[in-house]
C-alpha positions in Angstrom: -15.4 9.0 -8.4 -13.2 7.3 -6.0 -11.6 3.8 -6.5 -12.4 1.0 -3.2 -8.7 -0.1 -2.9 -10.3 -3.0 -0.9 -11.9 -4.1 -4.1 -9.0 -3.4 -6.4 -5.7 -5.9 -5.8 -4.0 -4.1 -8.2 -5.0 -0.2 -7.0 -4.0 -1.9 -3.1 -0.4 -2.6 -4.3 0.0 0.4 -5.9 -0.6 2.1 -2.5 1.2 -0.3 -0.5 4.3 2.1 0.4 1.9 4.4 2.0 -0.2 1.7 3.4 2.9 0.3 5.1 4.6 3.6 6.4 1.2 4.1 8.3 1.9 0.9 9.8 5.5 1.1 10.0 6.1 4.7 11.5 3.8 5.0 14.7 5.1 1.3 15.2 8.2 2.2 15.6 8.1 4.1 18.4 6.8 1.1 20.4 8.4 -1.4 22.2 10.1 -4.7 20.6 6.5 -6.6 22.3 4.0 -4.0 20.9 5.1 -4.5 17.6 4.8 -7.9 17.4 1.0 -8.1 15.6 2.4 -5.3 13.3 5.3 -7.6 12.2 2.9 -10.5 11.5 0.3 -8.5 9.6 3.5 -7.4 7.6 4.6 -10.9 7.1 1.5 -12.3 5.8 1.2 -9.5 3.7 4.7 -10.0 2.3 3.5 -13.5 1.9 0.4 -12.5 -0.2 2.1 -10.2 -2.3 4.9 -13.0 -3.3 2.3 -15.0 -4.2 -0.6 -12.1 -5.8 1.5 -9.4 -6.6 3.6 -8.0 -10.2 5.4 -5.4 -8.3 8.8 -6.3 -7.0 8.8 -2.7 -5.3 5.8 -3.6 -3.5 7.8 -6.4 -2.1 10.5 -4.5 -1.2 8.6 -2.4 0.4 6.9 -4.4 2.6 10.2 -6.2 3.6 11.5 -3.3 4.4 8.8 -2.0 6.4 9.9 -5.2 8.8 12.8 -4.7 8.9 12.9 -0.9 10.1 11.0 -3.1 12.9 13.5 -5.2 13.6 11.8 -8.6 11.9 15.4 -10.2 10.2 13.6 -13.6 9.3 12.9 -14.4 5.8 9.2 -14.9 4.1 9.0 -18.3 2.4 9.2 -17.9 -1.3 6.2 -19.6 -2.8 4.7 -19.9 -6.5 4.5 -16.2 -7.5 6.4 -14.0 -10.1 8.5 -12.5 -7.8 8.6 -15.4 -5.2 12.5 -15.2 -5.0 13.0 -11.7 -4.2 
């Protein structure tokens, strides 16, 4: 039986390094305007996963992800358990 990560939070985070490398590594062979969308899709995840998240890894995973991209700004911290990370 197979799990529907898009019905599990938890089994998404879990998978979010691979999730974001397929985002992240065609991305960066694009130019600094193509990879706009992905940056924003990787901010509001960031944002989601401050706020939804236990996994500081998933965090810095996602953060990192941006940054390979070239996104230096910071993701507001919120009310979350890792919200300062």
């Amino acid at each position: 039986m197979t799990t529907d990560v898009s019905t599990t939070p938890a089994a998404f985070w879990d998978t979010v390094a691979e999730h974001v490398g397929a985002q992240v590594t065609p991305a960066m062979k694009l130019g600094h305007h193509a990879r706009r969308p992905i940056v924003t899709y990787l901010r509001d995840l960031e944002g989601i996963a401050r706020r939804e998240c236990d996994n500081r890894q998933a965090i810095q995973i996602i953060a990192s992800g941006r940054h390979l991209l070239g996104d230096r700004s910071q993701v507001e911290p919120v009310d979350g358990p890792f919200s300062r990370t």
